[in-house]
PDB file of N, CA, C and O in Angstrom, chain B, residues numbered from 101:
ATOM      1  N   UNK B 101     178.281 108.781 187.781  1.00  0.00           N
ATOM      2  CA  UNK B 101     178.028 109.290 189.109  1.00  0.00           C
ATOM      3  C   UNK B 101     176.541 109.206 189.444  1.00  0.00           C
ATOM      4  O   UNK B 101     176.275 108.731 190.548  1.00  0.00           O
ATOM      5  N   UNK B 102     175.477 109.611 188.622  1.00  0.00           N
ATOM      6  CA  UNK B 102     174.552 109.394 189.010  1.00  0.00           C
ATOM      7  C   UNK B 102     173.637 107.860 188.995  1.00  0.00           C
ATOM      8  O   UNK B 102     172.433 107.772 189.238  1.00  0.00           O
ATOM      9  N   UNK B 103     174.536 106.747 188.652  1.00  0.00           N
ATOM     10  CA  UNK B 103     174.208 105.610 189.110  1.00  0.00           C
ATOM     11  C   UNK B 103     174.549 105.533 190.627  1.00  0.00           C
ATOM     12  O   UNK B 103     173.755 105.291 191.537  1.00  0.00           O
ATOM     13  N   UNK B 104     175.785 105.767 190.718  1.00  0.00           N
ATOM     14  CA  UNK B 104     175.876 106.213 192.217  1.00  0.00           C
ATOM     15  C   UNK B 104     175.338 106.438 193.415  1.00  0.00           C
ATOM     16  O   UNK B 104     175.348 106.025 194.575  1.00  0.00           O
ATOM     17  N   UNK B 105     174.797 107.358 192.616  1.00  0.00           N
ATOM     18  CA  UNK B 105     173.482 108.107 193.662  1.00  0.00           C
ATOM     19  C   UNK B 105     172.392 107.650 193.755  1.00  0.00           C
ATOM     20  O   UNK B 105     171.945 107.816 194.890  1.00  0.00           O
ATOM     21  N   UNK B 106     171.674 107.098 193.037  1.00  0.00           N
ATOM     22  CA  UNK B 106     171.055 106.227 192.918  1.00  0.00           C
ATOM     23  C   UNK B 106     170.914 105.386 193.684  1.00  0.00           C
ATOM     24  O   UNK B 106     169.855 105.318 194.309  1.00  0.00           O
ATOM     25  N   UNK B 107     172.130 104.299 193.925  1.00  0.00           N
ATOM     26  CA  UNK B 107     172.555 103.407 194.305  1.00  0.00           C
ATOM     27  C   UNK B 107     172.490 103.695 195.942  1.00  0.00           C
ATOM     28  O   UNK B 107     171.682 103.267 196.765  1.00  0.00           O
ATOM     29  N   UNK B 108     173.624 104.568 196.116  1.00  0.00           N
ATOM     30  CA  UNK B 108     173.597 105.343 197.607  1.00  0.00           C
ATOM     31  C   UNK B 108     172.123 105.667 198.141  1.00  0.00           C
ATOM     32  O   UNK B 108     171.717 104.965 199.067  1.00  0.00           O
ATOM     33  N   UNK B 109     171.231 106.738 197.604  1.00  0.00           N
ATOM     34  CA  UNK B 109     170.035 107.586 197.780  1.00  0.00           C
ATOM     35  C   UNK B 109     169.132 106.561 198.313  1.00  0.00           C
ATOM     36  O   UNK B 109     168.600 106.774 199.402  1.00  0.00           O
ATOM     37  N   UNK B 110     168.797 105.016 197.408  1.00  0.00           N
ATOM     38  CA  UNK B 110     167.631 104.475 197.017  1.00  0.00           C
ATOM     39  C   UNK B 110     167.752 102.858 197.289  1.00  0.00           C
ATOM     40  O   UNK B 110     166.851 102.038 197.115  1.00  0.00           O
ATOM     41  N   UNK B 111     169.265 102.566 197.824  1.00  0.00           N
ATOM     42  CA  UNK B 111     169.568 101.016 197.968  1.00  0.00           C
ATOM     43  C   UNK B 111     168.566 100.699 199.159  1.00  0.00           C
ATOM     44  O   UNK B 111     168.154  99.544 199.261  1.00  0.00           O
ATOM     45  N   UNK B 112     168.207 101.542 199.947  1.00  0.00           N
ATOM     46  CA  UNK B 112     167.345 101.262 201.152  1.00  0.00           C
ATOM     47  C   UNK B 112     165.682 100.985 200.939  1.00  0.00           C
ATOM     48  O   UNK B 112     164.784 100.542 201.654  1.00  0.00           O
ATOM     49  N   UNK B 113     165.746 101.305 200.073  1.00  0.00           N
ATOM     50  CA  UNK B 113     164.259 101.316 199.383  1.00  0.00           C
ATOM     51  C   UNK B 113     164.071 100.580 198.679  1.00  0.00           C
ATOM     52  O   UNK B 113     163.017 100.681 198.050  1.00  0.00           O
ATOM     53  N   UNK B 114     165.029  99.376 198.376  1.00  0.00           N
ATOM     54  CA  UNK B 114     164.946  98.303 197.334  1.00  0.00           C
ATOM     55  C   UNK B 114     165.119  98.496 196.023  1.00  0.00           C
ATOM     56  O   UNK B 114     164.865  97.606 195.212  1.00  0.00           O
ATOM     57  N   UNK B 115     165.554  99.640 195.687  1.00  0.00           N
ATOM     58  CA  UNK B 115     166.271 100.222 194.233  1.00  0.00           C
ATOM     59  C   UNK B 115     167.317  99.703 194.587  1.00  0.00           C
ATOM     60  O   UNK B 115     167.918  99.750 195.660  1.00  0.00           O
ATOM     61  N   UNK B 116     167.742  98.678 192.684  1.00  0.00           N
ATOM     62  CA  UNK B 116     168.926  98.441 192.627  1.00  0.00           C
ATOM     63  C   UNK B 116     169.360  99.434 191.600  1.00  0.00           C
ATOM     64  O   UNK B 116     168.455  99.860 190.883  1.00  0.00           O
ATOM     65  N   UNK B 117     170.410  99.829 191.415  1.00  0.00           N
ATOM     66  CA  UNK B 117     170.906 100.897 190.075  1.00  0.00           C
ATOM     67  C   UNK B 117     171.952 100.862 189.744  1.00  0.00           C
ATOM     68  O   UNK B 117     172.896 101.170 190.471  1.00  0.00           O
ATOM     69  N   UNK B 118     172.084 100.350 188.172  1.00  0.00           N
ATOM     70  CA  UNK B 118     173.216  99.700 187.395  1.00  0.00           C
ATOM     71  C   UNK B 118     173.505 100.540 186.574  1.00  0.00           C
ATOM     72  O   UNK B 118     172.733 101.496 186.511  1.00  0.00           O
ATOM     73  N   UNK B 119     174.546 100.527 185.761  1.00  0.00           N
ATOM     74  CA  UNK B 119     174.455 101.143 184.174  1.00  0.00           C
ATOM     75  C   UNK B 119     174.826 100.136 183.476  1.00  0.00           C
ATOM     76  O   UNK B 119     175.198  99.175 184.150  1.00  0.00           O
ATOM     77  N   UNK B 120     174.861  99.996 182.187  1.00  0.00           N
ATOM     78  CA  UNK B 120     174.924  98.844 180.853  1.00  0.00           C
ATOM     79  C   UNK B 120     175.267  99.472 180.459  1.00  0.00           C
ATOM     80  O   UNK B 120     174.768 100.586 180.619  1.00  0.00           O
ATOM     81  N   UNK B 121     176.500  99.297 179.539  1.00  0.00           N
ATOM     82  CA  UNK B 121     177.358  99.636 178.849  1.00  0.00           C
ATOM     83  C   UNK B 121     177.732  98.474 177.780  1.00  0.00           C
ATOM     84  O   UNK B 121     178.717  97.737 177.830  1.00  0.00           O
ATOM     85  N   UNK B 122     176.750  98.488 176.843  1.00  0.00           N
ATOM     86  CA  UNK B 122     176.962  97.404 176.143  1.00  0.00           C
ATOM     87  C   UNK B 122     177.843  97.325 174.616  1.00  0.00           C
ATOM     88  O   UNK B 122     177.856  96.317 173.909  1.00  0.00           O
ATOM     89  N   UNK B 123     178.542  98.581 174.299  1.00  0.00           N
ATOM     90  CA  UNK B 123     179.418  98.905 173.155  1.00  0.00           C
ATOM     91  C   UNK B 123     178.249  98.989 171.825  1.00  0.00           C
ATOM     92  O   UNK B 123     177.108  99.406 172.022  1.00  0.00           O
ATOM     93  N   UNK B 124     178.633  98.620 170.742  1.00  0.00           N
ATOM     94  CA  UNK B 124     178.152  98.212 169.709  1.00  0.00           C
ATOM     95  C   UNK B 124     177.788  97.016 169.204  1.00  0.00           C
ATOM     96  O   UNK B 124     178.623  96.122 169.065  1.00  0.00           O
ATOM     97  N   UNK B 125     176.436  96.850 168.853  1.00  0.00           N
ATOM     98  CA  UNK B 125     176.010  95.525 168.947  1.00  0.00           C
ATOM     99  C   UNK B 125     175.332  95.588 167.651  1.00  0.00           C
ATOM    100  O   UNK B 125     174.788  96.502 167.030  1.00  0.00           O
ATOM    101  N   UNK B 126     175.518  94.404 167.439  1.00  0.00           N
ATOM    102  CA  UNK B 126     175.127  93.714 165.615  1.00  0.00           C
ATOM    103  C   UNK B 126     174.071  93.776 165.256  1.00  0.00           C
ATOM    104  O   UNK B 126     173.262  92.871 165.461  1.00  0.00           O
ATOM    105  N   UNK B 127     173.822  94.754 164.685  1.00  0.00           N
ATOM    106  CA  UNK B 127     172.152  94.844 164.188  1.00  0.00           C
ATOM    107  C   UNK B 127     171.822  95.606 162.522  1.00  0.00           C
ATOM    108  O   UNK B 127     172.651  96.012 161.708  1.00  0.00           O
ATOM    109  N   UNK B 128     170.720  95.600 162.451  1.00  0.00           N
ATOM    110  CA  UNK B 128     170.771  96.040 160.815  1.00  0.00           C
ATOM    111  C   UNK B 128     171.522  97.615 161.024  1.00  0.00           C
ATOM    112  O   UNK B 128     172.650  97.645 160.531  1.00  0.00           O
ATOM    113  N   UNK B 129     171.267  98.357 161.393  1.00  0.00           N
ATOM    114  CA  UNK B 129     171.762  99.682 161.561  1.00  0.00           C
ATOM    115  C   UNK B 129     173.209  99.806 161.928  1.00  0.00           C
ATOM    116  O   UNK B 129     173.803 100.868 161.742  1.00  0.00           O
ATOM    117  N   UNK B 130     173.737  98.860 162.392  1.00  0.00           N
ATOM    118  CA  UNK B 130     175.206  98.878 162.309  1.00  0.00           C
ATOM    119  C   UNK B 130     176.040  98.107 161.109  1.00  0.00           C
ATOM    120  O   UNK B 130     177.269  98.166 161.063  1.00  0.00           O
ATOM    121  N   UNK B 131     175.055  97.197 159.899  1.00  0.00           N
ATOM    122  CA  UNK B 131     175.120  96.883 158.642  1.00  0.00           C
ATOM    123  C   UNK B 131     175.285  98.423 157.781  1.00  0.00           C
ATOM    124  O   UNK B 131     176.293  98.651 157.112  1.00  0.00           O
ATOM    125  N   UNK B 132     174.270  99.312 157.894  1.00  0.00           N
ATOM    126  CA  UNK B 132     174.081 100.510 157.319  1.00  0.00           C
ATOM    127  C   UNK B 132     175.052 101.480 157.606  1.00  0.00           C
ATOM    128  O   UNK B 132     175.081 102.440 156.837  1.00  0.00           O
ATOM    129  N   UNK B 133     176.246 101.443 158.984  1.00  0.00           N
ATOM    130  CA  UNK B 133     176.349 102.293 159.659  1.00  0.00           C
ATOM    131  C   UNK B 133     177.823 102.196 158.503  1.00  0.00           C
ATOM    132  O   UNK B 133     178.450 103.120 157.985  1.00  0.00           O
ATOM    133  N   UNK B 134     178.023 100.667 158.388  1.00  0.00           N
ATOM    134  CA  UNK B 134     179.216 100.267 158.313  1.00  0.00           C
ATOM    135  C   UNK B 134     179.457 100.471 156.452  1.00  0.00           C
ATOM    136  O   UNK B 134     180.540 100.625 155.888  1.00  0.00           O
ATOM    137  N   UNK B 135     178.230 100.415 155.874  1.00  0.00           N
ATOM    138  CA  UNK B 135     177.841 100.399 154.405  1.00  0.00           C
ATOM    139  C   UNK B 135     178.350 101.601 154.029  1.00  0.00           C
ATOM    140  O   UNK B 135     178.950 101.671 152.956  1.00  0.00           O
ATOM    141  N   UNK B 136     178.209 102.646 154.779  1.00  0.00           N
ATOM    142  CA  UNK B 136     177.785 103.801 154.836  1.00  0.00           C
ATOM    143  C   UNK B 136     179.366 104.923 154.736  1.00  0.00           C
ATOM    144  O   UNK B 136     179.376 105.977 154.100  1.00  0.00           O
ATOM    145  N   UNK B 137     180.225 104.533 155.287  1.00  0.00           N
ATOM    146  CA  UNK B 137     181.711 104.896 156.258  1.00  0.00           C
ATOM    147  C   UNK B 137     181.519 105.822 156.356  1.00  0.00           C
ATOM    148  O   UNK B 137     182.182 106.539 155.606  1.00  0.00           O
ATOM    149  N   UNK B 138     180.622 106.471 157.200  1.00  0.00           N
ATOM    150  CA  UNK B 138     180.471 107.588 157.961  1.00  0.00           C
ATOM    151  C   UNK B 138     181.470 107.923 158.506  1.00  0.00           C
ATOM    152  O   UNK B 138     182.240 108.784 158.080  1.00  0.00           O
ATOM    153  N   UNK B 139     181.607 107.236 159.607  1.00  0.00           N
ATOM    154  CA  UNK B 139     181.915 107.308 160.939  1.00  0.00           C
ATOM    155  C   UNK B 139     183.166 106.105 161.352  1.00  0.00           C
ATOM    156  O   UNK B 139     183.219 104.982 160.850  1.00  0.00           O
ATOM    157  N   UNK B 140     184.135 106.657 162.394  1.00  0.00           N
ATOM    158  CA  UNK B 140     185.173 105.212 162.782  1.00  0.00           C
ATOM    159  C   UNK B 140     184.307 104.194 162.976  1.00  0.00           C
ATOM    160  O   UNK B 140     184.851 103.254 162.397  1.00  0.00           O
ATOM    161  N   UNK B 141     183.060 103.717 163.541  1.00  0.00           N
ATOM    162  CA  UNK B 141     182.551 102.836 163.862  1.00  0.00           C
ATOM    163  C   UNK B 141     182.275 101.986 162.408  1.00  0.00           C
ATOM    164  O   UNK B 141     182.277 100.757 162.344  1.00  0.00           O
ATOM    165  N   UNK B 142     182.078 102.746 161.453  1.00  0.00           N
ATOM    166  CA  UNK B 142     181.623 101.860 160.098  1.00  0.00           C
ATOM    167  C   UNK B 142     183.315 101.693 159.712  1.00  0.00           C
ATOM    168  O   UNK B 142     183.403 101.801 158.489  1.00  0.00           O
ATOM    169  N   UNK B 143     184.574 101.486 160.280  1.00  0.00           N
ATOM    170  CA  UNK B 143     185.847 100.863 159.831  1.00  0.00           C
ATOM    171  C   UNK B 143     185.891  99.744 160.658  1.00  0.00           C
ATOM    172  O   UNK B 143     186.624  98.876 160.184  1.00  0.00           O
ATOM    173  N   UNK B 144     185.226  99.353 162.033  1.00  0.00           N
ATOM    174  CA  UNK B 144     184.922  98.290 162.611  1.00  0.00           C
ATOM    175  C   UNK B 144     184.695  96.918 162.051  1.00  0.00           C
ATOM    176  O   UNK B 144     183.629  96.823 161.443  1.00  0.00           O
ATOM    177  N   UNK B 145     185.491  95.732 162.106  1.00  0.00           N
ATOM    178  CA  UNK B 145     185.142  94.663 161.654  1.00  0.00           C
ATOM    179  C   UNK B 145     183.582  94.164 162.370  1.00  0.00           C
ATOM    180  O   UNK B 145     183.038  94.549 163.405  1.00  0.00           O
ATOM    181  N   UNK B 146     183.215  93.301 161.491  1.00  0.00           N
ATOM    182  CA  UNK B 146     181.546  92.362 162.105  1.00  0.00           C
ATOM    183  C   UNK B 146     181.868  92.346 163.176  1.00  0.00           C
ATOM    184  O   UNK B 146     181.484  93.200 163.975  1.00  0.00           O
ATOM    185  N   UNK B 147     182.752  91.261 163.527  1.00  0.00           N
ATOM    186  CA  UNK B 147     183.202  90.150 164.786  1.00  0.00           C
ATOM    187  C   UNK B 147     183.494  91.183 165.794  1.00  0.00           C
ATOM    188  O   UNK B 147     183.653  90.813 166.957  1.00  0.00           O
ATOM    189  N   UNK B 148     183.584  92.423 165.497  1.00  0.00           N
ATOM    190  CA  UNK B 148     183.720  93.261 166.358  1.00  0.00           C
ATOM    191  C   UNK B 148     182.566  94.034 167.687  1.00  0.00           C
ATOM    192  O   UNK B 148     182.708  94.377 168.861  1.00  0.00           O
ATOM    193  N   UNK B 149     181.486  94.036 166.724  1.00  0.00           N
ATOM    194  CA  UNK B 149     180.190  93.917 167.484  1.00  0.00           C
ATOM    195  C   UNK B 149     179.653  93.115 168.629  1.00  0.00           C
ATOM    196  O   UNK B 149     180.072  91.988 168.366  1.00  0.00           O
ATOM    197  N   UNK B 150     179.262  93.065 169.271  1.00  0.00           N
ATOM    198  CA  UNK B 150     178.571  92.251 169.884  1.00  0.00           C
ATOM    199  C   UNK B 150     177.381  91.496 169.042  1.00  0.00           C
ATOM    200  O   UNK B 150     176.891  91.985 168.024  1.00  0.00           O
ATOM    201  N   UNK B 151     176.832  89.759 169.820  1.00  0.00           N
ATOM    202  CA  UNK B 151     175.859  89.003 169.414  1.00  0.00           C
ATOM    203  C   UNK B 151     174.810  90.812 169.966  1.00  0.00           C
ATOM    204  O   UNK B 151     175.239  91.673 170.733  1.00  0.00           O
ATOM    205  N   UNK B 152     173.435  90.812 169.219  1.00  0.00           N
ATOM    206  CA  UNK B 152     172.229  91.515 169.604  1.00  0.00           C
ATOM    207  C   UNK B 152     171.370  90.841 171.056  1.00  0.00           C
ATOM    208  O   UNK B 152     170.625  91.396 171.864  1.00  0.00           O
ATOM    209  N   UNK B 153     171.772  89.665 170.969  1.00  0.00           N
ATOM    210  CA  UNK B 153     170.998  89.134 172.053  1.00  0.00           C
ATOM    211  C   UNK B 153     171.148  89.254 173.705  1.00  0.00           C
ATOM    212  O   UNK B 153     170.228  89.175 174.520  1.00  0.00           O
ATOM    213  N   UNK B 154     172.763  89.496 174.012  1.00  0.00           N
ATOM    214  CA  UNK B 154     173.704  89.635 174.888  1.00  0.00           C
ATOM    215  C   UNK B 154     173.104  90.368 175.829  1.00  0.00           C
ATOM    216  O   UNK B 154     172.771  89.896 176.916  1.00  0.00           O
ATOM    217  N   UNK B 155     172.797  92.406 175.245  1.00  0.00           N
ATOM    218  CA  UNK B 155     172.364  93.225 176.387  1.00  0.00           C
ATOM    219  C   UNK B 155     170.905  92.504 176.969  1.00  0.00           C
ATOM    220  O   UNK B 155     170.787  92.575 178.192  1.00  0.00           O
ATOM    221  N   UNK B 156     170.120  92.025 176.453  1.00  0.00           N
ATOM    222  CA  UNK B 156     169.252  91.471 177.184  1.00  0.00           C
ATOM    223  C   UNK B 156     169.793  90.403 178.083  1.00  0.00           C
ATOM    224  O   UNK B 156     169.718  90.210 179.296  1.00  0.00           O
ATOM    225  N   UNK B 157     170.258  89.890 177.271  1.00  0.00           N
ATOM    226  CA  UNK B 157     170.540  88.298 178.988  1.00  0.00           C
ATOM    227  C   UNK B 157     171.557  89.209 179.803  1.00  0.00           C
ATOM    228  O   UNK B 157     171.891  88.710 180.878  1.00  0.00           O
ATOM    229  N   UNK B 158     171.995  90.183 179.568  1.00  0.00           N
ATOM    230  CA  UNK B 158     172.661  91.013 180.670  1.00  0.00           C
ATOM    231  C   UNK B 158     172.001  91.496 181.405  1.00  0.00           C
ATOM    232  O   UNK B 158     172.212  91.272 182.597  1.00  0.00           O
ATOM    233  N   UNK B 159     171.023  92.284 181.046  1.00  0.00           N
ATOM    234  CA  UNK B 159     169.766  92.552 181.857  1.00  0.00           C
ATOM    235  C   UNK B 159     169.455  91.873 182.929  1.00  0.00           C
ATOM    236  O   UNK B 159     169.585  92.232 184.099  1.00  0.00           O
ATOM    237  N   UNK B 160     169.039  90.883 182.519  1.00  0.00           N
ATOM    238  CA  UNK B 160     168.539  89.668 182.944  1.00  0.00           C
ATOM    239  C   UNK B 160     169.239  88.931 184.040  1.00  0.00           C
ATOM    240  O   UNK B 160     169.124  87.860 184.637  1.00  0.00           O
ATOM    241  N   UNK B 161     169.853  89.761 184.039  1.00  0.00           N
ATOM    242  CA  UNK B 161     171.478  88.811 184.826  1.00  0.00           C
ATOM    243  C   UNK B 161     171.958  90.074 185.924  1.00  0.00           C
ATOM    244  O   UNK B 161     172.654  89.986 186.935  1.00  0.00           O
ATOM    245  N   UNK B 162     171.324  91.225 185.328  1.00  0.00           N
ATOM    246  CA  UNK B 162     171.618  92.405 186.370  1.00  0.00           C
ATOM    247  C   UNK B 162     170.470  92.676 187.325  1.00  0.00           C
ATOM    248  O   UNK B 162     170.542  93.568 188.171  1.00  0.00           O
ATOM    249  N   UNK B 163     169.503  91.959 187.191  1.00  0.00           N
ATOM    250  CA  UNK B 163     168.165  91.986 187.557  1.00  0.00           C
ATOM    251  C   UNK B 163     168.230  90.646 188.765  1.00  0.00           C
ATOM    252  O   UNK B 163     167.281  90.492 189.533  1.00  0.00           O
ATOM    253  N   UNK B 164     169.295  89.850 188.811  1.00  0.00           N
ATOM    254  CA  UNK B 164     169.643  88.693 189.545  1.00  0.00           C
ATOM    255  C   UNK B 164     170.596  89.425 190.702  1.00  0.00           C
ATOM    256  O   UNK B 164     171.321  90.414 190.592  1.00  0.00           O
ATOM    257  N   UNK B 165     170.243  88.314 192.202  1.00  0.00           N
ATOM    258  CA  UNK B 165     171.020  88.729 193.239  1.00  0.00           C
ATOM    259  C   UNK B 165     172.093  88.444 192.769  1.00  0.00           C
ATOM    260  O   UNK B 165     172.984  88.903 193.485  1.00  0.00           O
ATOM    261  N   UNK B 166     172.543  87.815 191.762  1.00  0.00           N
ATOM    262  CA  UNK B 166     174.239  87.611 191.191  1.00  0.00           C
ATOM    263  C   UNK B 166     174.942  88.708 191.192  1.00  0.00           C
ATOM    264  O   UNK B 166     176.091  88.810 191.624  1.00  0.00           O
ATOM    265  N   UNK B 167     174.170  89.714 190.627  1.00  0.00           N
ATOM    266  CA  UNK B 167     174.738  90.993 190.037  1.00  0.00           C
ATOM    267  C   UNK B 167     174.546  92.065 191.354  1.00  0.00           C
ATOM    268  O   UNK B 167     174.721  93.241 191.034  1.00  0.00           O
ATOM    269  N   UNK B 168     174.263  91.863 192.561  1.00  0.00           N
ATOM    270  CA  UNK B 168     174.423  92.978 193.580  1.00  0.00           C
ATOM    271  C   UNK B 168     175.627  93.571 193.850  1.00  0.00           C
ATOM    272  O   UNK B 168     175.825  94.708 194.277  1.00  0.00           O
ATOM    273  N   UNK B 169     176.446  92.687 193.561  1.00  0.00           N
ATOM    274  CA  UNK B 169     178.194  93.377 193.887  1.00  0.00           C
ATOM    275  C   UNK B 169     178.534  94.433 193.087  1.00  0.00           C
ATOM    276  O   UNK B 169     179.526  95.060 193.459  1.00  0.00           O
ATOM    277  N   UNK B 170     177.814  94.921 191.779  1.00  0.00           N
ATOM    278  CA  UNK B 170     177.933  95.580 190.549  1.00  0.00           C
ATOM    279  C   UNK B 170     176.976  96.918 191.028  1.00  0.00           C
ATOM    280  O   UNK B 170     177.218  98.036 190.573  1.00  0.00           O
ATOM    281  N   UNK B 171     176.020  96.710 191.862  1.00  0.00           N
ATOM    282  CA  UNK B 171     174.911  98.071 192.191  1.00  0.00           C
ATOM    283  C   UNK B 171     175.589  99.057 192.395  1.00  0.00           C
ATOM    284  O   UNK B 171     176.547  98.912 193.154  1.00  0.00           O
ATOM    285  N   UNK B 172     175.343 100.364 191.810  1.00  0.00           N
ATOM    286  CA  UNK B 172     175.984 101.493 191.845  1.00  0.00           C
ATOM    287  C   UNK B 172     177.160 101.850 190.829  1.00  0.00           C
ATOM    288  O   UNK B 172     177.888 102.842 190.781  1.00  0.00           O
ATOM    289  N   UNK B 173     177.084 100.386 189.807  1.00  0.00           N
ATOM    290  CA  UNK B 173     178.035 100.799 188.781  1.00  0.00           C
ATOM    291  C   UNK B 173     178.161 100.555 187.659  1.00  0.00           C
ATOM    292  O   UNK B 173     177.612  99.474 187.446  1.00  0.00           O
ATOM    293  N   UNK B 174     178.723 101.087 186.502  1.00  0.00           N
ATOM    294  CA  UNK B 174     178.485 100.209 185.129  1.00  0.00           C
ATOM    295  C   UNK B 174     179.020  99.012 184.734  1.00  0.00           C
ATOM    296  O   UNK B 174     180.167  98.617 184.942  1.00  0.00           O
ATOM    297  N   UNK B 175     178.243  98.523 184.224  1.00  0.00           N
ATOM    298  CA  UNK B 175     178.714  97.048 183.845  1.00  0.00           C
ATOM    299  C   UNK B 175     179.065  96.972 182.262  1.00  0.00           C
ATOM    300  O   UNK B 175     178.105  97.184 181.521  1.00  0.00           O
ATOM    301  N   UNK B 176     180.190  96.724 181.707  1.00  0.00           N
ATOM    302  CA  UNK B 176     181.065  97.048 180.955  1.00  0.00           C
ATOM    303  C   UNK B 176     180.599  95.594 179.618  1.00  0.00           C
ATOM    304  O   UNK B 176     181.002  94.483 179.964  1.00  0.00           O
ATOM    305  N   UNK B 177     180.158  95.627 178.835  1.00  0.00           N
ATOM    306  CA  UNK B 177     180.104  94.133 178.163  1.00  0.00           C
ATOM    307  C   UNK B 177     180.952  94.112 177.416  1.00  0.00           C
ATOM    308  O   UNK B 177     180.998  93.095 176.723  1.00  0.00           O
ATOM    309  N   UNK B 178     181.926  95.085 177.197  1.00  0.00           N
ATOM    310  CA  UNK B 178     183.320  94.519 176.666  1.00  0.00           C
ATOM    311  C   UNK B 178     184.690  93.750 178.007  1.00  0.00           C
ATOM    312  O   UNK B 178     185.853  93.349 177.971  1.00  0.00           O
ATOM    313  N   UNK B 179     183.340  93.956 179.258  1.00  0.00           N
ATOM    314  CA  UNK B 179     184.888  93.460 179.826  1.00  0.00           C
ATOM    315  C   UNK B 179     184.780  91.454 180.051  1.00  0.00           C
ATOM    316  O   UNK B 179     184.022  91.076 180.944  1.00  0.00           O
ATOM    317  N   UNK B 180     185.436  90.505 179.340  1.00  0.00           N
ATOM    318  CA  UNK B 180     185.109  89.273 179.692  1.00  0.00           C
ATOM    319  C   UNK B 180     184.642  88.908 181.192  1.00  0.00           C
ATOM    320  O   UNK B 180     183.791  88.041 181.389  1.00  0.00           O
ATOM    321  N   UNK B 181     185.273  89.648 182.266  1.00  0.00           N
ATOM    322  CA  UNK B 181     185.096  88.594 183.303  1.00  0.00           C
ATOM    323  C   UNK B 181     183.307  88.865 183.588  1.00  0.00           C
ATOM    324  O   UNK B 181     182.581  88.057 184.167  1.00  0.00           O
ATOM    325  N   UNK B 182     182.891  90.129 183.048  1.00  0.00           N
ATOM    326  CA  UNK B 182     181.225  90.647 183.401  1.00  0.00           C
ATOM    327  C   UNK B 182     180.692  89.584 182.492  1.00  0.00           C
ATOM    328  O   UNK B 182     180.111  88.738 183.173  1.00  0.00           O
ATOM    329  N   UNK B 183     180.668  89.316 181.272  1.00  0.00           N
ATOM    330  CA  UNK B 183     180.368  88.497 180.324  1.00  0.00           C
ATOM    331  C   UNK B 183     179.728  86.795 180.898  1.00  0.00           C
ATOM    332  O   UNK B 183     178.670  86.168 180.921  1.00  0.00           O
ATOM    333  N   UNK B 184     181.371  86.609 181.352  1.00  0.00           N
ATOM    334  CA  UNK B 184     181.490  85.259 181.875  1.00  0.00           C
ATOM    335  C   UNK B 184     180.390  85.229 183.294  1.00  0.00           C
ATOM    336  O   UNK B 184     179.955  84.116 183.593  1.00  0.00           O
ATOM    337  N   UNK B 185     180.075  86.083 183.905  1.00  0.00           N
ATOM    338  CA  UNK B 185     179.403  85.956 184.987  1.00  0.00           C
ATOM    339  C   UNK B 185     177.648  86.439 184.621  1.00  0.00           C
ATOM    340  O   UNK B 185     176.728  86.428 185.439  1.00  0.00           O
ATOM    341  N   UNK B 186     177.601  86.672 183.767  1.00  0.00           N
ATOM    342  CA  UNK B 186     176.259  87.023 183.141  1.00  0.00           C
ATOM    343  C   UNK B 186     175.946  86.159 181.642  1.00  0.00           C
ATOM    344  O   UNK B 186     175.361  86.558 180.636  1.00  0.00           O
ATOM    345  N   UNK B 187     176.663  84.659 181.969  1.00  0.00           N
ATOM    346  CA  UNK B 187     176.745  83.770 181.188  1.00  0.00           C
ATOM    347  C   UNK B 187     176.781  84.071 179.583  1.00  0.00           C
ATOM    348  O   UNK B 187     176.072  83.342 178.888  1.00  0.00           O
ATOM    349  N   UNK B 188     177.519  85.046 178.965  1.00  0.00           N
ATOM    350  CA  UNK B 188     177.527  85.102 177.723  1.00  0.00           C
ATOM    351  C   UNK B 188     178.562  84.531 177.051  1.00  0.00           C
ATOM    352  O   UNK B 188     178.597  84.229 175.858  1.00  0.00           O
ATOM    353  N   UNK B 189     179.416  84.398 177.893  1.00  0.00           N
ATOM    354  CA  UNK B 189     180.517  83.306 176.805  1.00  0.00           C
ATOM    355  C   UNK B 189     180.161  81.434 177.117  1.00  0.00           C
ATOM    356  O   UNK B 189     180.786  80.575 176.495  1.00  0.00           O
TER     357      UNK B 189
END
């Protein structure tokens, strides 16, 4: 909600306002997390993670007039069709 508002409050002012929602992504600390079985997340296969590189070119891609249709909301990187349009597959 408060991307929302954001979005609503500040679109006039040239604020764009997204959320990223990028799941779990492959990094040494999710090696440790998984070493570790803390937690459901360390029963997670690898392939399950995301590449580390992804939330950035998402960024990058939310920061593009591509991504205006998305202002005011989260952008999901488990969902393919966001992926495919923020060129990660």
């Amino acid at each position: 909600m408060l991307t929302q508002c954001v979005h609503k409050e500040e679109a006039a002012n040239g604020i764009r306002a997204m959320g990223l929602s990028p799941g779990t992504v492959a990094t040494q600390m999710q090696k440790e997390i998984k070493s570790s079985g803390i937690n459901p997340v360390s029963q997670l296969d690898w392939d399950a993670h995301i590449p580390p590189d992804w939330p950035a070119r998402a960024l990058l891609w939310m920061c593009s007039p591509e991504a205006d249709a998305w202002c005011g909301q989260e952008i999901s990187l488990r969902d393919e069709s966001i992926r495919k349009k923020a060129g990660l597959i």
